[in-house]
N, C-alpha and C positions, 0 to 999 in steps of 0.2 A: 448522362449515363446511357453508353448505348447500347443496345440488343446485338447479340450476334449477328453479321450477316454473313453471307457464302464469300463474299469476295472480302473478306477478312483477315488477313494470316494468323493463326496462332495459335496458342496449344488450349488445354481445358475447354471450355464452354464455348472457345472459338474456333477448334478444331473444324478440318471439314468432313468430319466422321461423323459428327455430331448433328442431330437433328434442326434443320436451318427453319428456327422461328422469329420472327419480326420483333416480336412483342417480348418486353424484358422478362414479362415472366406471365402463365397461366394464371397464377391464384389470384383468389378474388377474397382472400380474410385479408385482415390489416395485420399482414405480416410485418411493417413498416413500424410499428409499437415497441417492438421490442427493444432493437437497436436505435429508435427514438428517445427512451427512455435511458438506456444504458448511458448514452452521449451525452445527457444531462445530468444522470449522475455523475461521470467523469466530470464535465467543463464547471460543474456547482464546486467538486473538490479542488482540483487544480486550481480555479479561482481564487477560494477561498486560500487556502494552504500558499499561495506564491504571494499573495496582499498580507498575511498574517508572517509569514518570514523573512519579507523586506519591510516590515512597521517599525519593529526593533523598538518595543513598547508595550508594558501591560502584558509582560510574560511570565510575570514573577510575584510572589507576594510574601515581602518580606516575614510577617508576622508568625503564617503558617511555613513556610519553604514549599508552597503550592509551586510548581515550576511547569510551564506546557509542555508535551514533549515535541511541537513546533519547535524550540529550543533549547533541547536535550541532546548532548552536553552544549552551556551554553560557554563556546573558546572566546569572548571578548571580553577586553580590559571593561567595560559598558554594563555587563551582566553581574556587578556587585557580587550580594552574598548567593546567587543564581552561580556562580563559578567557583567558589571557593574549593571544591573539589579538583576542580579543571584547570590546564594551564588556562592565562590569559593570553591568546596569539594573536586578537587584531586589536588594533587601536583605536583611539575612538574618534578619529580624526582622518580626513585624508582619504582618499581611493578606497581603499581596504576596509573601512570603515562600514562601508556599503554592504558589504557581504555580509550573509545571515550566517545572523551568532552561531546558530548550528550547521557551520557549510561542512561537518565532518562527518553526520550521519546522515545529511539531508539526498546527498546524492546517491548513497549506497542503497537506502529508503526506496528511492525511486528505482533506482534500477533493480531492485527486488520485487515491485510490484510488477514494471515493465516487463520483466521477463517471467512473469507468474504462469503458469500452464493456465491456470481459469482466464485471467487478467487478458492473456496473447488471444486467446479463441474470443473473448470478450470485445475489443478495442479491433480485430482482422475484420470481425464483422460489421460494430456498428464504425468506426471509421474510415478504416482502409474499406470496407465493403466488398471483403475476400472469401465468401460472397457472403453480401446480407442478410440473407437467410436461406434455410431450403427451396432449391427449384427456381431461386431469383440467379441471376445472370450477374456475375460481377462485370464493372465497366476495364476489365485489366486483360488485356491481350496478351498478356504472357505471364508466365506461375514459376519460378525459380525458388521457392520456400526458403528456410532457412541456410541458405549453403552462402550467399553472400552477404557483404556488407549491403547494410548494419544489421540485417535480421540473423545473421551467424550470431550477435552477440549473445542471443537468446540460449543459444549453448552453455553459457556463463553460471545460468540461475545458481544451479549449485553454491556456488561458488559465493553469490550475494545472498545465499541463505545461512551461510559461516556466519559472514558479517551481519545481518538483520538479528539472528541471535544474540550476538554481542551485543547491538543496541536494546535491544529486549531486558537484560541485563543492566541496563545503564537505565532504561524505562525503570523496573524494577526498584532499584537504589533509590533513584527521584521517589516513587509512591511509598516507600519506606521511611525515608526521610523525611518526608510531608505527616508525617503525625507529630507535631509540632507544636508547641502554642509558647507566648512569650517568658510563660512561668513553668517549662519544660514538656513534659505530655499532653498533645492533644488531637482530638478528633471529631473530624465534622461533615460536612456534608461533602467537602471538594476533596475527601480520606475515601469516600466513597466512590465518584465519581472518576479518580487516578485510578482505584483500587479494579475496579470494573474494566478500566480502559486497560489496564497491562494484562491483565488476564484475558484477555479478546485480543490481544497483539502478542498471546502465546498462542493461543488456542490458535489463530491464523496461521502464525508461523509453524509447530508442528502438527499440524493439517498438511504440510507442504508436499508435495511430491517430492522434493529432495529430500525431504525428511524421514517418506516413506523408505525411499531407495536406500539411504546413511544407515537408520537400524535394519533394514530385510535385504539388501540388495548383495549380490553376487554370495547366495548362500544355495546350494544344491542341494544339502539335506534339511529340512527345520528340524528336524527329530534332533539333529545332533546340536543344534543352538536353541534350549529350549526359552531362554531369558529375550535373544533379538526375536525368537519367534511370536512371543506375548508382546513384546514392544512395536512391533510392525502389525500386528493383529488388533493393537489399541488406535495407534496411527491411523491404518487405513479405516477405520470407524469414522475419525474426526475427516480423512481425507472425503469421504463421500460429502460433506457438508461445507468445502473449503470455499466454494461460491458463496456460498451465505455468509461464511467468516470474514469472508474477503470486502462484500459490502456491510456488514457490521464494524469491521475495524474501522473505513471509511469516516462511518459514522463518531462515534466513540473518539475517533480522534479531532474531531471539527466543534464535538460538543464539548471532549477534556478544555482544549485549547479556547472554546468560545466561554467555559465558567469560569478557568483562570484569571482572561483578557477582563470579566465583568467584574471579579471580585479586586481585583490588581487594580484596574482602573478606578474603585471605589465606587461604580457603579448599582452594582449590589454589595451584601454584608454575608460573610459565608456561614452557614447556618451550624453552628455549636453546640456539640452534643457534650464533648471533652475540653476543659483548658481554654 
C-alpha cells in the first residue's frame, strides 16, 4: 500500500494540490483495529454462512418444524416436511442438486446487506481501504464512487429492501410455525431462540435508510401527514442504531442456524418447556 507521491497522477489523496507526504499516514494510535476487526467479523460470517448453505444437512427438525433461515424457504425436492409450504424446484440429483435449498432468498439477502449504507462505509473501509480510516492515505489512485459498474448497483438498495421484507415475512411464518410438538402445541428453547432472531431481522431491516426514506421521504409539510410523520420519527430512532443492528442480525443468524444444525443433527436435545 503506497503513500502519495508528487510524481503520482490522480485525484483525492494523490492529487498534486495536496500536501506531498512520504509516509502513509501521521498517526501513531492503532488505527489499524478497527478495520482489523470489522474483516474478521465479515470473513467468520461469510465463512460460516457459504459451508452451512452448500452442507444441505441438519437444517431442519422434523419434531419441532425448527427450520434455519440459512434455508428459508427451503425450494428442494430434499427438504421434506422443511418445504411443504414451498414448491419443490430442484432435484435431488444431478447439477442442480448442488444449489442451496434456499438459492431464492439467499442472493437478494446478500445483496441487501451488500448495498446497506452502514455495511458499504463498513466493507470501503476495512476491504477496499477507501480509505482505512481518518488521515490514512488509501492505496487507490483514482475515486469514481458510485457512478460505475458494479459500485452503481449500490443505487439498487431500495429496491433489495422490498424483497428482504418479504423474506422477513417468510422468517416470520417459519418462527410461527415452529411452536410445534408431535402431539400439536409446543414450545421450547429453539421457540425462543427463532422468536429473537426474526425480530433483530425486523428491527435491522426497518432501521434501514430505505425504510426511513419509504415512510418520510418526498413529504414537504409533516404537519400535513401526521401518521408518515410519527412513523419516520419512530424509524429514524431505530435508524441511529442500524450499525449495531446490523452486526447483531450477523450474529443471531449464525447462532439461529448453529442450534437448529445441533438439535437436527441430534447432537443436542432442545430444551421443552411446552409439548
Amino acid at each position: 500500500m503506497s503513500a502519495p507521491t508528487a510524481d503520482r497522477p490522480g485525484t483525492g489523496v494523490f492529487s498534486p494540490t495536496r500536501a506531498q507526504i512520504k509516509q502513509r499516514t501521521l498517526r501513531t494510535d492503532a488505527w489499524w483495529k478497527s478495520p482489523l476487526i470489522t474483516d474478521l467479523g465479515f470473513a467468520a460470517f461469510v465463512i460460516y454462512a457459504t459451508v452451512r448453505a452448500f452442507q444441505r444437512d441438519h437444517f431442519f427438525v422434523p419434531a419441532y418444524h425448527y427450520l434455519t433461515p440459512f434455508y428459508s424457504p427451503c425450494l428442494s425436492k430434499a427438504c421434506g416436511e422443511a418445504s411443504d409450504f414451498w414448491p419443490q424446484l430442484l432435484p435431488t440429483t444431478g447439477p442442480l442438486s448442488l444449489i442451496p435449498y434456499a438459492f431464492l432468498s439467499l442472493p437478494f439477502l446478500l445483496l441487501f446487506r451488500l448495498t446497506c449504507y452502514y455495511y458499504r462505509g463498513a466493507y470501503y473501509r476495512s476491504v477496499w481501504q477507501s480509505p482505512t480510516a481518518c488521515a490514512v492515505a488509501e492505496p487507490h489512485a483514482k475515486y469514481t464512487g458510485e457512478t460505475k459498474f458494479p459500485l452503481i448497483i449500490q443505487n439498487t438498495h431500495r429496491y433489495f429492501f422490498y424483497i428482504a421484507g418479504i423474506i422477513s415475512l417468510i422468517n416470520t411464518y417459519d418462527a410461527i410455525n415452529a411452536f410445534h410438538s408431535p402431539t400439536g402445541f409446543g414450545f421450547g428453547l429453539g421457540n425462543v431462540v427463532l422468536i429473537v432472531n426474526v425480530v433483530m431481522l425486523w428491527v435491522y431491516t426497518l432501521s434501514c435508510h430505505s425504510c426511513r426514506h419509504v415512510v418520510g421521504g418526498r413529504l414537504k409539510h409533516f404537519s400535513k401527514h401526521p401518521v408518515r410523520y410519527w412513523l419516520w420519527g419512530q424509524v429514524s430512532k431505530l435508524n441511529t442504531r442500524h450499525k449495531l443492528y446490523a452486526w447483531i442480525t450477523l450474529g443471531t443468524l449464525m447462532l439461529t442456524d448453529f442450534y437448529v444444525m445441533l438439535v437436527a443433527s441430534g447432537t443436542i436435545s432442545d430444551l421443552r418447556f411446552i409439548g
